[in-house]
C-alpha positions as CSV (number, residue, x, y, z in Angstrom):
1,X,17.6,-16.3,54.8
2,X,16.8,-13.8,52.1
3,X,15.4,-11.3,54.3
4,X,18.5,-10.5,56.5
5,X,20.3,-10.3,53.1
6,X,18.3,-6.5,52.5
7,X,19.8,-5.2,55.4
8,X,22.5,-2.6,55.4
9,X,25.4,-3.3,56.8
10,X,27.1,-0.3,58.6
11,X,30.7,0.2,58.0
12,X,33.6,2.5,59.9
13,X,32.4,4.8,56.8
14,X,28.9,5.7,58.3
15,X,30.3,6.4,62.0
16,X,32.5,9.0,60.1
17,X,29.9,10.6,58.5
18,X,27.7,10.6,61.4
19,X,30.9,12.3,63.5
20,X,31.3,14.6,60.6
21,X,28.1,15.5,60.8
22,X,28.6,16.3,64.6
23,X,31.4,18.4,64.3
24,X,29.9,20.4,61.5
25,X,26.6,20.9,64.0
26,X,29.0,21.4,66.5
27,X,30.8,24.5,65.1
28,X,27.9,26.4,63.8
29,X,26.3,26.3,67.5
30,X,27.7,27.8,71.1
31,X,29.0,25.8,73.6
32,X,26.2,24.7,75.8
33,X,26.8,25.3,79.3
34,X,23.1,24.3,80.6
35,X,21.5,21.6,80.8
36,X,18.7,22.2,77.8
37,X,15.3,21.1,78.2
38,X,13.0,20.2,75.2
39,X,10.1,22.4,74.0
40,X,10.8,25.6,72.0
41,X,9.7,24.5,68.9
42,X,8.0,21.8,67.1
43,X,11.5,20.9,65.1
44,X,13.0,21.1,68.8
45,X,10.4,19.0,70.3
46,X,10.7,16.3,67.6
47,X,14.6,16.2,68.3
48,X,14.4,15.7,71.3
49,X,11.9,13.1,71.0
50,X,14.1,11.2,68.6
51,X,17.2,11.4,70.4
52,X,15.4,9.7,73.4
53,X,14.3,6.6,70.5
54,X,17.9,6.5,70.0
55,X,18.9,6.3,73.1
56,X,16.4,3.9,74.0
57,X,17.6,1.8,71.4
58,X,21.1,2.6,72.2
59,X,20.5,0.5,75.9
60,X,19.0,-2.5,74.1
61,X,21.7,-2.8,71.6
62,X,24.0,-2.9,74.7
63,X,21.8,-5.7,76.4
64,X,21.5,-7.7,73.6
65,X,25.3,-7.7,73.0
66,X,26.0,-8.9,76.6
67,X,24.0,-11.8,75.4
68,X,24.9,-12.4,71.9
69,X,28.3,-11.0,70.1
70,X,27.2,-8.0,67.7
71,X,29.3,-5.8,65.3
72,X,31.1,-2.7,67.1
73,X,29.7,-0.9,64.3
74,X,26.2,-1.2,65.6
75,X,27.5,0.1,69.3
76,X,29.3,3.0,67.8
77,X,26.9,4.4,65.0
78,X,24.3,4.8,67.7
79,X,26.3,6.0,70.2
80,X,27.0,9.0,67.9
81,X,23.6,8.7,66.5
82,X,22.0,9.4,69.9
């Protein structure tokens, strides 16, 4: 149907941006050695909060795929996204 026509398809190209993304985050920051808890901030706060949605997500992407086949793109992008 029309509808699932509208929606963006992720390619190997958006996992890289997501891991370049990463690694740019990655070298402007230390090396965490503790586990970090949320709270700090409001920005912080929100982060956190969205990286739990992600990962949340993440976990029913997984499920669903057990049942029926979906792209690896899917899988990866929120693996990183998370």
């Amino acid at each position: 149907d029309g509808v699932y026509e509208r929606i963006p398809r992720l390619s190997q190209e958006d996992i890289a941006v997501l891991e370049r993304e990463i690694e740019r985050m990655e070298a402007a920051t230390s090396v965490q050695r503790h586990f970090i808890l949320p709270g700090g901030s409001p920005a912080a706060s929100v982060c956190f909060w969205i990286r739990s949605v992600a990962r949340r997500a993440e976990r029913d992407v997984i499920r669903s795929h057990q049942i029926e086949h979906l792209s690896e793109h899917v899988l990866s992008y929120l693996n990183r996204l998370s």
